[in-house]
N, C-alpha and C positions, 0 to 999 in steps of 0.2 A: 280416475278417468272421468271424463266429463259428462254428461249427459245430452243430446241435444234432441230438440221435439220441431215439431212445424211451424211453432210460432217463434223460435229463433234460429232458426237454420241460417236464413238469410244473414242473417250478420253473427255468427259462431262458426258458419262453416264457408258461406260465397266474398264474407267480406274480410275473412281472416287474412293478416300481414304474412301468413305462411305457410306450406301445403299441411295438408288437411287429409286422414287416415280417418273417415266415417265408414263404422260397421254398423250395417244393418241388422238389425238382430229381434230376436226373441226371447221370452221367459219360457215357453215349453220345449225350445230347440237344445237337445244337448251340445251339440259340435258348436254352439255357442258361448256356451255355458265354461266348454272347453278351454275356449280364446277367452278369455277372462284375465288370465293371469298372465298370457301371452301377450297379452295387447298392456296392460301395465307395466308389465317389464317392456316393454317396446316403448311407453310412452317416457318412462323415465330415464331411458337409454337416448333417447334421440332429443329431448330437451327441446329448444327454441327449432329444430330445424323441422320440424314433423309435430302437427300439433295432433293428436287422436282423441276421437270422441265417438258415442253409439248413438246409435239411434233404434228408437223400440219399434219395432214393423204395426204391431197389433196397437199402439197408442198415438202412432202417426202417418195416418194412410195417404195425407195431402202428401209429404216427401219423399215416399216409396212407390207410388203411382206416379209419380211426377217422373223417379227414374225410373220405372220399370222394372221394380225390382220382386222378382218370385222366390228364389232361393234364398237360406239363411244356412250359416254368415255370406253376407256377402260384403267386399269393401271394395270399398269407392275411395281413390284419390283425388282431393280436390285442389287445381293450383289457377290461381289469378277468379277465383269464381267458379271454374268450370272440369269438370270430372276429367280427369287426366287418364286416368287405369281403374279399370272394375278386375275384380279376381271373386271368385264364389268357390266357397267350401275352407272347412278347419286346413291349419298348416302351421308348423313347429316356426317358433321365431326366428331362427336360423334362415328355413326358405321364404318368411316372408320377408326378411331384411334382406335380400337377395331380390326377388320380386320388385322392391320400394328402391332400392339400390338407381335407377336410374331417371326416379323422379323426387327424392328427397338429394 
């Protein structure tokens, strides 16, 4: 799973050909730490249609101030450039592919 930071957000996550699953995240956050393996199984399950990628809260404060973002995990759907669905807090990949179910 990808990485992304604030000097390429813009073109890895606003100019991606496909929606875009950015979790906001941390290294001291456990319910992070959580989604880990959740989010890789999600990213290899969904292939071309759902691109996912993290972004570190504590190493990129321009991207996280820019959405407002306080909680961790929090994710962010991004389609044509622009955040489609935010959801905050851990969840089994079952509810979040239910959750994404109406914008992937």
């Amino acid at each position: 799973m990808q990485e992304v930071t604030d000097g390429d957000f813009a073109s890895e996550v606003i100019g991606a050909g496909q929606p875009v699953l950015v979790e906001f995240t941390a290294d001291w956050c456990p319910p992070c730490r959580q989604m880990g393996p959740v989010l890789r199984a999600l990213d290899e399950e969904t292939g071309e249609r759902l691109k996912v990628v993290q972004l570190n809260v504590d190493r990129n404060p321009d991207i996280t101030n820019a959405y407002k973002v306080l909680s961790m995990p929090t994710f962010m759907v991004f389609r044509d450039g622009e955040p489609v669905k935010s959801m905050v807090g851990a969840r089994p990949k079952r509810r979040l592919l239910e959750e994404l179910a109406d914008v992937v």
